[in-house]
Kinemage of the C-alpha trace (Angstrom):
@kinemage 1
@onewidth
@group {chain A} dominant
@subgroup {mainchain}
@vectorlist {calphas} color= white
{ca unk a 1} P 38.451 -6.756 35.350
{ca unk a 2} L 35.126 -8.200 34.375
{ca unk a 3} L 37.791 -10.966 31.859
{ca unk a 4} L 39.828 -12.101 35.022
{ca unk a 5} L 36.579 -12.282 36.992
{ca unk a 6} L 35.274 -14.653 34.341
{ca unk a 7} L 38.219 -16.143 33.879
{ca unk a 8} L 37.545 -18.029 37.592
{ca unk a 9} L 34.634 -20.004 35.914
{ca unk a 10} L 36.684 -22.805 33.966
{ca unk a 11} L 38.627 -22.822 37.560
{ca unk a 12} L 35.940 -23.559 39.494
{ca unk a 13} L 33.826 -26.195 37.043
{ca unk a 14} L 37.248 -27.927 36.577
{ca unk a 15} L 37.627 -28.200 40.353
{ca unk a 16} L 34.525 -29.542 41.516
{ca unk a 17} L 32.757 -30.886 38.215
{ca unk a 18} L 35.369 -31.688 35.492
{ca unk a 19} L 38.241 -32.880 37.640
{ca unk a 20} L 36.802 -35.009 39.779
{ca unk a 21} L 34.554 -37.166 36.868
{ca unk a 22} L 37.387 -37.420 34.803
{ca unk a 23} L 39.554 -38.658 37.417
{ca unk a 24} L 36.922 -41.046 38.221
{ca unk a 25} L 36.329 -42.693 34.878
{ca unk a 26} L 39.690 -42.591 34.476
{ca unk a 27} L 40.890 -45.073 37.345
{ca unk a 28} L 37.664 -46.732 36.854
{ca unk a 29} L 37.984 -47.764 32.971
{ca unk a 30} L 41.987 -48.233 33.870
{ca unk a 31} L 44.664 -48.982 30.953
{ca unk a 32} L 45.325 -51.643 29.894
{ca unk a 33} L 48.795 -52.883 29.607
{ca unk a 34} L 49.202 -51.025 32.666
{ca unk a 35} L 48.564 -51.432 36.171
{ca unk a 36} L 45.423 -50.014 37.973
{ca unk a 37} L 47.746 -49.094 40.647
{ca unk a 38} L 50.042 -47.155 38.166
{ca unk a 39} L 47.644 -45.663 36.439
{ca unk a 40} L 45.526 -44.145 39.145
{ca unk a 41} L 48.732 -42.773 39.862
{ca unk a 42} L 49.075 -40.613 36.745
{ca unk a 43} L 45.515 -40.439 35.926
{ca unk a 44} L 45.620 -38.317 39.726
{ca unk a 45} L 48.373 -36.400 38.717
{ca unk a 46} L 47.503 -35.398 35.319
{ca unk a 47} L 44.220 -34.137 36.962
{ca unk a 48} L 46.197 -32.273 39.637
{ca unk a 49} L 48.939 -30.597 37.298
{ca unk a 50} L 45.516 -29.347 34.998
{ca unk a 51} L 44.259 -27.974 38.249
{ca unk a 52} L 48.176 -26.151 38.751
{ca unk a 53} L 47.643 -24.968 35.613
{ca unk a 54} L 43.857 -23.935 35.554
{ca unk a 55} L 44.483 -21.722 37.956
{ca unk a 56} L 47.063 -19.501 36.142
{ca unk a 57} L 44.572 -18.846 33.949
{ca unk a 58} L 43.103 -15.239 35.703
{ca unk a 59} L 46.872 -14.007 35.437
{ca unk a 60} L 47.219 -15.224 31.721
{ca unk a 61} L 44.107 -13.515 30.873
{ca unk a 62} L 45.433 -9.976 32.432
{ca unk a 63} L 48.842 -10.432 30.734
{ca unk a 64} L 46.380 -10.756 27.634
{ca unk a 65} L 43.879 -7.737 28.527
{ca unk a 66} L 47.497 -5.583 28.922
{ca unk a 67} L 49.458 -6.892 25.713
{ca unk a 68} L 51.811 -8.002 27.462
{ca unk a 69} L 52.636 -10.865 25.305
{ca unk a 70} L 56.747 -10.868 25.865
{ca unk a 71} L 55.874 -12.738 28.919
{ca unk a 72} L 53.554 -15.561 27.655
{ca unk a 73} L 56.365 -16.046 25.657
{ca unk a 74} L 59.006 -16.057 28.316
{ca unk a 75} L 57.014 -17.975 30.358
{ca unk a 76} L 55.513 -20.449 27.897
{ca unk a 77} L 58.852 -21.156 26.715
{ca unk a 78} L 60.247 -21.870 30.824
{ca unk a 79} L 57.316 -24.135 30.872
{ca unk a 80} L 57.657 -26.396 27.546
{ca unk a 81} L 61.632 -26.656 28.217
{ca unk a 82} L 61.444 -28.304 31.537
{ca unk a 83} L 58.676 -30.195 30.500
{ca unk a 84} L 60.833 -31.922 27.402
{ca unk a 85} L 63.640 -31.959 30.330
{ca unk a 86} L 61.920 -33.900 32.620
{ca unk a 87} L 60.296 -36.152 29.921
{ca unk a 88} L 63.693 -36.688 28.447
{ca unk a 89} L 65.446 -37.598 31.412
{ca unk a 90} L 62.866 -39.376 32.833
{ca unk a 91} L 62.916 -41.276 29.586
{ca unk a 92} L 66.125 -41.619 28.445
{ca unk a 93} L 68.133 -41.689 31.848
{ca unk a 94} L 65.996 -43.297 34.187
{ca unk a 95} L 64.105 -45.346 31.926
{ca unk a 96} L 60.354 -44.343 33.457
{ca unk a 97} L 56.980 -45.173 32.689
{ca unk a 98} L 53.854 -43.482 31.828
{ca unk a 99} L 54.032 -41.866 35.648
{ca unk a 100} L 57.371 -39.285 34.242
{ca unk a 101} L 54.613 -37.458 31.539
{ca unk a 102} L 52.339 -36.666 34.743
{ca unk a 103} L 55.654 -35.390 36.486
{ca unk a 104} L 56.572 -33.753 33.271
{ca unk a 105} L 52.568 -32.076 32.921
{ca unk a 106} L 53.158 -30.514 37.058
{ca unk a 107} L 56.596 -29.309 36.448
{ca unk a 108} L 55.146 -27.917 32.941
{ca unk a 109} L 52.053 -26.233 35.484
{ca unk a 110} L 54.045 -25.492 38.237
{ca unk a 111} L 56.406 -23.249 36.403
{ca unk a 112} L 53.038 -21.667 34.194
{ca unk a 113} L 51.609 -20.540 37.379
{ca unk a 114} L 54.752 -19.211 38.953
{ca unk a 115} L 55.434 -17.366 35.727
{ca unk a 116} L 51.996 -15.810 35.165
{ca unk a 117} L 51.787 -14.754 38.448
């Protein structure tokens, strides 16, 4: 009990310290060879997909604490083949930019937090 309970720590300094600085120096340094516009875009969702997946971490933690390690892998390996999915459609069929590896990181999260919980 007392892991899961600290477990809610890296969830709440990535929510209201971490997230929002990184986010900010992020779309304020930009990239260059992309647009600011574009790459507020991802920075944003990259930062929201960590949050997805931040807060899977209590549940991964008690599937830890319980040895219950056939579902990490179950559910790691759900998570890692949509991700390479998405990427490679986004990629190869639809010809996307930087914006399909944020998709790709909140599909990856997405199905983490589902899975763990």
């Amino acid at each position: 009990a007392a892991m899961v309970l600290l477990s809610w720590i890296p969830v709440l300094l990535a929510g209201f310290v971490i997230g929002p600085v990184s986010v900010g120096v992020l779309t304020y340094f930009g990239y260059e060879g992309v647009s600011s516009d574009d790459f507020n875009s991802v920075a944003i969702w990259f930062a929201i997909a960590s949050g997805i997946e931040l807060l899977a971490e209590p549940a991964f933690n008690v599937i830890l604490a319980y040895s219950r390690l056939y579902v990490k892998a179950g559910v790691e390996a759900v998570g890692v083949s949509l991700k390479g999915i998405v990427i490679y459609a986004g990629v190869v069929w639809l010809g996307a930019g930087p914006e399909i590896y944020a998709l790709a990181q909140l599909v990856y999260s997405g199905a983490i937090l589902a899975g763990y919980y």
